[in-house]
N, C-alpha and C positions, 0 to 999 in steps of 0.2 A: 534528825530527819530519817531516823531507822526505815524502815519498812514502808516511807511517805511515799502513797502515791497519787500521781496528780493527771488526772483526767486533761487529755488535750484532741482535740477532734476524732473524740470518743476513741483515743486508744489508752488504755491501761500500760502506764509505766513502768507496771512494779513486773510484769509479765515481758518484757522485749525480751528478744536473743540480743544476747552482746557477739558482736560481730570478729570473726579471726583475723590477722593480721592478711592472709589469701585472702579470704573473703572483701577483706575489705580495698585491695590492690585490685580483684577483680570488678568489681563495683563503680570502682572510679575508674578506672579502663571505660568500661560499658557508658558511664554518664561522660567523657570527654569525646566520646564519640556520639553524644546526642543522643543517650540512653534516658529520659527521664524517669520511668521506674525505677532505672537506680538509681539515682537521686534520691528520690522518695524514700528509698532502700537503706542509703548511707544515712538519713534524718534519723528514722526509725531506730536504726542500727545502734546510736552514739546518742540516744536521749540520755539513759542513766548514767553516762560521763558528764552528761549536764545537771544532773539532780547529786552526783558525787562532789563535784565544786561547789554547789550551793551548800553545801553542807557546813562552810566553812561563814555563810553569810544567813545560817540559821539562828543567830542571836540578833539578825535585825528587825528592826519591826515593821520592816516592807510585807507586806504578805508574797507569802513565798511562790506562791500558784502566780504572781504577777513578775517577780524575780524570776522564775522558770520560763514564762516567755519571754523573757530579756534575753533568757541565755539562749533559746532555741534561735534569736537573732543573731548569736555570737556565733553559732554549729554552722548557721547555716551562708555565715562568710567565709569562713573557716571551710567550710566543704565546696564550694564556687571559687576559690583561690586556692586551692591545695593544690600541688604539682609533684604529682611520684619522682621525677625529680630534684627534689632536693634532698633525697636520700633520708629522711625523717621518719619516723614513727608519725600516723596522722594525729597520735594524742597528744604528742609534743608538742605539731603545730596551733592543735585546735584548742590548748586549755589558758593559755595566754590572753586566745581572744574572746573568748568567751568571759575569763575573768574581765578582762575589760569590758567589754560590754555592760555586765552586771557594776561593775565601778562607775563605769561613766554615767548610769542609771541614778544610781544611791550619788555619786557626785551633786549631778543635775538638781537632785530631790533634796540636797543640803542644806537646812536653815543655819548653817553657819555662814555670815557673809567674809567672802576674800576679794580680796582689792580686784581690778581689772585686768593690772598690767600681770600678775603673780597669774591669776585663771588665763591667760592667753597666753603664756609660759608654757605653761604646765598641759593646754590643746597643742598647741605645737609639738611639745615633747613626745603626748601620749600616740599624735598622730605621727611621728615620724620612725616612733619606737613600731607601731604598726606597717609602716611599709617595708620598714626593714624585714620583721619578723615573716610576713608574705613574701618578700624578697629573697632571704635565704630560710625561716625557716626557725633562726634562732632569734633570741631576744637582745637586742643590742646595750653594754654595760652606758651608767649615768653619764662615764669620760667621754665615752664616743657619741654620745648624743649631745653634751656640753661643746663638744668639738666640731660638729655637723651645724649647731643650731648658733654657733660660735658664744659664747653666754660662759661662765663662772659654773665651773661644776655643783661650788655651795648655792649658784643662783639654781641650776637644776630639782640640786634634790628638796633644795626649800619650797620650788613648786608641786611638785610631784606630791612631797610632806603635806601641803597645805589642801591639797583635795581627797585627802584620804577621812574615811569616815568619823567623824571622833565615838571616841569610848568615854562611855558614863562614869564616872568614879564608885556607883553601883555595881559594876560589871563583876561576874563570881567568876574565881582567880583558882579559887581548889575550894572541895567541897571533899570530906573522908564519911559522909553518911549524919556525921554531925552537926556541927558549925560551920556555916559559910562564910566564906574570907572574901571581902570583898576589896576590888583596888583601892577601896577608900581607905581602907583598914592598914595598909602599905604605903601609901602617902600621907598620912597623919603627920601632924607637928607633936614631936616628941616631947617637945620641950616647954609646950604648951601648958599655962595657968589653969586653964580652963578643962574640962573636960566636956567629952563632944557631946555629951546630953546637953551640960550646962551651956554650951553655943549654940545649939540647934534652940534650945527652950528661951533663950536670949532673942535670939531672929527671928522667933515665928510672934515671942509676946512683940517684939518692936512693930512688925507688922501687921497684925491686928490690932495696932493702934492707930495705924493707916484707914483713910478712908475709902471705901468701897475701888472709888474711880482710879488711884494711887495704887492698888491692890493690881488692878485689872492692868492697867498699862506698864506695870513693874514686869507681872508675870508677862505680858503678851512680848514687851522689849528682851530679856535678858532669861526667857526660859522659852519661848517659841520662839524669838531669833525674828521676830518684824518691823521693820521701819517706822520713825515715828510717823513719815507719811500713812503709811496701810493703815496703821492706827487712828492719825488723825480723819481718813475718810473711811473708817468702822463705826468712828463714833462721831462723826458728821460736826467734826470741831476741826479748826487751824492746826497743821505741824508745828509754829513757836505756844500753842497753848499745851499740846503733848509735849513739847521738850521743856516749859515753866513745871509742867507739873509733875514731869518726874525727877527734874533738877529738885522742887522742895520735895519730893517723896524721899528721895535718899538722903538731902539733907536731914530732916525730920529720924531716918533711920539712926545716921552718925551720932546725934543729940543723944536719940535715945541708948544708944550702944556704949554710951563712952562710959 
């Protein structure tokens, strides 16, 4: 995101003053006593602290100008709960939740499905880690939240775990100008008969032996992540006739695999 700039009620990004540590104690002085130009002030001030974190959620495929007003949500809690009392840098307090904000966005938007009770863990957590952090300021560790929420520390971080965004096995890992190394390349089976042309060229001939509709409800289950319901009313058929027909899809794959 070098140089990205992103147009938001027609001000330019790439052009803000980044604001001084005075500057910015005076500002919020001004808006606690009912200053709204500074408010306005401190928005403007700390945009590119919010296009700085996105930088790190530049490899998703959210469009970023939509990620950017996720995060001007997170700035702008962040800056209505700040308290020069808690003796904080305001960047400490504010990049916490601004990441979150932006997680709990890409969260929301997950076609990975997680059980109910794990996702209602893991709001709990996220929110209680929040009132703390507006509380005092800092981020409270997994112990003290496993402790508060009274729950198994490994219940904790296995929910926490399970809402984080997953990585593609494509994902590039190092690149020196030459050859891209991808995570796939690093989790390979070493020991493997086969080499990965000759399984890749394996899967794709078994599945073009598949029929059109077996194709489509493979890919739409196990590569967009949709219920056989969604499916059965996309294609104006029964859920047990999507779940017949990708139980023989895969059986038919196995036959041909073996």
């Amino acid at each position: 995101m070098a140089r990205h700039s992103v147009e938001i009620s027609g001000v330019d990004t790439a052009n803000i003053k980044v604001l001084s540590s005075n500057e910015m104690e005076a500002l919020f002085k001004r808006m606690q006593q009912g200053d709204e130009q500074a408010r306005e002030e401190l928005v403007k001030g700390n945009l590119k602290l919010v296009l700085a974190i996105l930088k790190k959620f530049s490899n998703k495929e959210e469009n970023m100008d939509d990620l950017f007003q996720i995060g001007c949500i997170g700035l702008l809690k962040a800056i209505d709960n700040f308290d020069l009392s808690y003796g904080v840098k305001f960047s400490t307090y504010c990049v916490p939740m601004i990441q979150g904000e932006v997680r709990r966005y890409l969260r929301d938007n997950n076609s990975i499905r997680v059980s109910r009770s794990l996702k209602d863990l893991a709001y709990k957590a996220l929110k209680k880690k929040e009132e703390i952090i507006m509380e005092r300021g800092v981020e409270p560790s997994v112990l003290e939240l496993a402790k508060i929420l009274e729950v198994d520390t490994f219940d904790i971080i296995n929910a926490l775990d399970s809402m984080r965004e997953p990585i593609s096995i494509f994902e590039p890992i190092y690149s020196d100008g030459g050859d891209t190394i991808f995570l796939f390349d690093q989790i390979e089976d070493k020991n493997s008969k086969k080499s990965n042309l000759d399984i890749k060229l394996s899967v794709n001939d078994a599945i073009d032996k598949l029929n059109e509709r077996e194709q489509y409800i493979l890919d739409q289950r196990f590569i967009i992540g949709k219920t056989q319901m969604e499916i059965a009313s996309e294609l104006g058929i029964s859920q047990a006739q999507v779940s017949r027909i990708e139980k023989n899809a895969i059986a038919d794959l196995k036959n041909t695999l073996k």
